[in-house]
LUMKEDREN-462753 format. One record per residue (C-alpha): x, y, z; residue in three letters; chain. Coordinates in nm, 2 decimals, always signed. Example, Ala and Ser with C-alpha at 12.3 -4.5 7.8 and 13.67 -1.06 7.14 Angstrom:
BEGIN
+--------+--------+--------+--------+--------+
:      X :      Y :      Z : residu : chaine :
+--------+--------+--------+--------+--------+
:  +1.23 :  -0.45 :  +0.78 :    ALA :      A :
:  +1.37 :  -0.11 :  +0.71 :    SER :      A :
+--------+--------+--------+--------+--------+
***
This chain:
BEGIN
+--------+--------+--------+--------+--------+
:      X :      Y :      Z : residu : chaine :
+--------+--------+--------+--------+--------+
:  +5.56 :  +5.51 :  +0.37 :    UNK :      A :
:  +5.33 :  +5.69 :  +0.61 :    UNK :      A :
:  +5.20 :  +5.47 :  +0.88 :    UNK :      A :
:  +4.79 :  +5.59 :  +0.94 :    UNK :      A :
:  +4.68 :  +5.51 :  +1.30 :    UNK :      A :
:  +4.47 :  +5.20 :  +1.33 :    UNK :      A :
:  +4.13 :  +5.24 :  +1.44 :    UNK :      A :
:  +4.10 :  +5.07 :  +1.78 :    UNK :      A :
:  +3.71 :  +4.96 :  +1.80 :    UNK :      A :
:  +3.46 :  +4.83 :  +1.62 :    UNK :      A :
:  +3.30 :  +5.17 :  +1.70 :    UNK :      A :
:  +3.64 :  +5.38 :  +1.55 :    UNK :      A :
:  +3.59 :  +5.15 :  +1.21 :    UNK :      A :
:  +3.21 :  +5.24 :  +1.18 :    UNK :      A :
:  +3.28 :  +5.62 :  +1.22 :    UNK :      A :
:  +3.58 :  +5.59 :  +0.93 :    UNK :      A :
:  +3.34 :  +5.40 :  +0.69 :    UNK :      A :
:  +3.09 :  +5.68 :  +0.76 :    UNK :      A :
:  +3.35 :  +5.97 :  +0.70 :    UNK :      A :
:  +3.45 :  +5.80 :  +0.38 :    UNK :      A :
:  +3.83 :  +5.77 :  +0.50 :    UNK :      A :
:  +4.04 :  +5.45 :  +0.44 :    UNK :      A :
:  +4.01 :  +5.19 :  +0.70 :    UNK :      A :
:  +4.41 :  +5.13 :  +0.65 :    UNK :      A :
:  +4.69 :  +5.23 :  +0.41 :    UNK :      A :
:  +4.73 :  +4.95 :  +0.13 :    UNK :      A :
:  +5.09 :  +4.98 :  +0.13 :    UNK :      A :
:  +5.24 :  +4.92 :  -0.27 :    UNK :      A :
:  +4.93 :  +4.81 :  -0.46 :    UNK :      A :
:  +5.01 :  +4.55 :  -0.76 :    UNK :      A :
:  +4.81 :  +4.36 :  -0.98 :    UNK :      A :
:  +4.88 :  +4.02 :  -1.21 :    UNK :      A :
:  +4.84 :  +4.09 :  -1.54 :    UNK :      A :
:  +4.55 :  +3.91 :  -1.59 :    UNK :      A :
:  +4.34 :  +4.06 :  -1.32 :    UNK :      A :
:  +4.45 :  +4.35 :  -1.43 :    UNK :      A :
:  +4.34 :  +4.30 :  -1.80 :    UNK :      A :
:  +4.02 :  +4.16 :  -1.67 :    UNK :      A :
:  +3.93 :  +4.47 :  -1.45 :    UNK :      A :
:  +4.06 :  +4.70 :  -1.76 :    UNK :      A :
:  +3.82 :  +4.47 :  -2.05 :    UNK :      A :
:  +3.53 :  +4.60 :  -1.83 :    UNK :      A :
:  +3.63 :  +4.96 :  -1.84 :    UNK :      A :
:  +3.64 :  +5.00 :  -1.45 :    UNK :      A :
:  +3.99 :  +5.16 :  -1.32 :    UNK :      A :
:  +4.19 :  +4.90 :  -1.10 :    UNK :      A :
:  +4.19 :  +5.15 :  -0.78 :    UNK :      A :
:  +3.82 :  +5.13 :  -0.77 :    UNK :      A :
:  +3.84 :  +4.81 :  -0.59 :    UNK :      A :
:  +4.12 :  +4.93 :  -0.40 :    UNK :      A :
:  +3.89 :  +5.19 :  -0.28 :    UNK :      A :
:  +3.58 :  +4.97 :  -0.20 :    UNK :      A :
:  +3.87 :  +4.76 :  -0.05 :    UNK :      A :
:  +4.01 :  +5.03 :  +0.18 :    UNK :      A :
:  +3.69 :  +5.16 :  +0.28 :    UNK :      A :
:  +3.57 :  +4.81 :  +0.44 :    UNK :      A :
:  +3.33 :  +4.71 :  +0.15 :    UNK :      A :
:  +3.43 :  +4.37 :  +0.13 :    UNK :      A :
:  +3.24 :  +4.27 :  -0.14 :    UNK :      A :
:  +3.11 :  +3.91 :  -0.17 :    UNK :      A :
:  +3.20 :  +3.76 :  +0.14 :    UNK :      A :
:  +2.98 :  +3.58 :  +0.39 :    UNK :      A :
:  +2.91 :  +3.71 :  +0.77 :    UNK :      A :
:  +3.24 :  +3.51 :  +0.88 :    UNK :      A :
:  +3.51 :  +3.67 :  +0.69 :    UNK :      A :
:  +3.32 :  +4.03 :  +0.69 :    UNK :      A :
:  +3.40 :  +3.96 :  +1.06 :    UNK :      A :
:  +3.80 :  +3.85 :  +1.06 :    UNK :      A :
:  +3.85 :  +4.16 :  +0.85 :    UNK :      A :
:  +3.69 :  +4.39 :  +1.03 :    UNK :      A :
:  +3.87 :  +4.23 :  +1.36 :    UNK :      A :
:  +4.19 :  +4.24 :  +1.10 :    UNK :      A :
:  +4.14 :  +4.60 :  +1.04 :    UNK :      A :
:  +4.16 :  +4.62 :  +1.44 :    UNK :      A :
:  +4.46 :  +4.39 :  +1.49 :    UNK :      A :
:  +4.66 :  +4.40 :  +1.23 :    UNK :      A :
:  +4.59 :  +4.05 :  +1.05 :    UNK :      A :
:  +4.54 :  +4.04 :  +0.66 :    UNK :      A :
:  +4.24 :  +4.15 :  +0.49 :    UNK :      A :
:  +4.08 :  +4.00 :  +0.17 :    UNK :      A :
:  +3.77 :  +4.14 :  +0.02 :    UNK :      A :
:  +3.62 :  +3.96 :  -0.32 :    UNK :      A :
:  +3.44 :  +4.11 :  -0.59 :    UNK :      A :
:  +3.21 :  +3.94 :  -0.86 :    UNK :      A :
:  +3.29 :  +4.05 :  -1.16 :    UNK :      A :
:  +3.02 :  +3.96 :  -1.49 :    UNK :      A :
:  +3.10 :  +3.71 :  -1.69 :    UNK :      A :
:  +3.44 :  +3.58 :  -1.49 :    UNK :      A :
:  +3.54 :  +3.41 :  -1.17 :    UNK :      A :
:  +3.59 :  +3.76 :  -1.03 :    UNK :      A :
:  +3.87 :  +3.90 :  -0.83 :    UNK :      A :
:  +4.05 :  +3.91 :  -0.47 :    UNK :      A :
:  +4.18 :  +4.22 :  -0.33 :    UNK :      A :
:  +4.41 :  +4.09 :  -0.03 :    UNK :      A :
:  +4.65 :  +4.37 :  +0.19 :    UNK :      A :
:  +4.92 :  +4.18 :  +0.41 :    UNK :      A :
:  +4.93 :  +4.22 :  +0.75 :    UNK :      A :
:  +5.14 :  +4.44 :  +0.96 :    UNK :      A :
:  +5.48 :  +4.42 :  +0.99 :    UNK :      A :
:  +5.69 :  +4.49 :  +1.28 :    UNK :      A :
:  +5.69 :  +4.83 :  +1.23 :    UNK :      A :
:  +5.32 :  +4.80 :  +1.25 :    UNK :      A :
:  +5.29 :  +4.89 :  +0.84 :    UNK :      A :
:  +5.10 :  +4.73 :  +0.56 :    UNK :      A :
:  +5.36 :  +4.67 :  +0.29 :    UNK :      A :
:  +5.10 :  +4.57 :  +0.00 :    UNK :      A :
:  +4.84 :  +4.50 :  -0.17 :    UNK :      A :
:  +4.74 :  +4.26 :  -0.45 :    UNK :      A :
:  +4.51 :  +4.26 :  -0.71 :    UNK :      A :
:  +4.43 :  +3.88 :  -0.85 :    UNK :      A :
:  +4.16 :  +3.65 :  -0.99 :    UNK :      A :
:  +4.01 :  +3.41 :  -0.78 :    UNK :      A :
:  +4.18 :  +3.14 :  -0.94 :    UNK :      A :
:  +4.52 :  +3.28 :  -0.87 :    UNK :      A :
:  +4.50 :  +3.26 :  -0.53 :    UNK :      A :
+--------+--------+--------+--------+--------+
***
């Protein structure tokens, strides 16, 4: 698994949303079935969540939680973005935290109510 060099300031995460590269690797990405099937209904492709996700659009959060992920981006910590999704209770996108090794292991695709 490659291991992509953290940004270290808030500055360093501005610049990689502007050069349309990944904020961080998502490790393995997995879904449950039933976000999965939700996402798919709507004819939108799974990894273009993962992509919003990567890229730091966090999608329906408020001004707190945009904050701890862009500070999570930074340290290490989990990050969870959120995405409305018509006629459903929508979706989480969540990538672990580090590990040891100072690598993302995964990320999950899963309705809100799976969480």
């Amino acid at each position: 698994m490659n291991k992509r060099k953290r940004p270290e300031t808030k500055k360093e995460v501005g610049a990689l949303r502007l050069a349309s590269e990944p904020l961080f690797d998502l490790g393995i990405t997995v879904g449950s079935p039933s976000a999965i099937r939700l996402v798919s209904d709507l004819q939108v492709l799974p990894a273009t969540y993962l992509r919003f996700h990567a890229h730091g659009v966090w999608g329906r959060l408020n001004a707190t939680n945009r904050a701890k992920n862009d500070a999570a981006v930074l340290d290490g910590g989990p990050i969870v973005s959120s995405y409305a999704i018509k006629g459903s209770q929508g979706i989480f996108v969540i990538t672990d935290a580090i590990d040891e090794d100072g690598i993302r292991l995964s990320t999950r695709i899963v309705l809100k109510s799976e969480h």
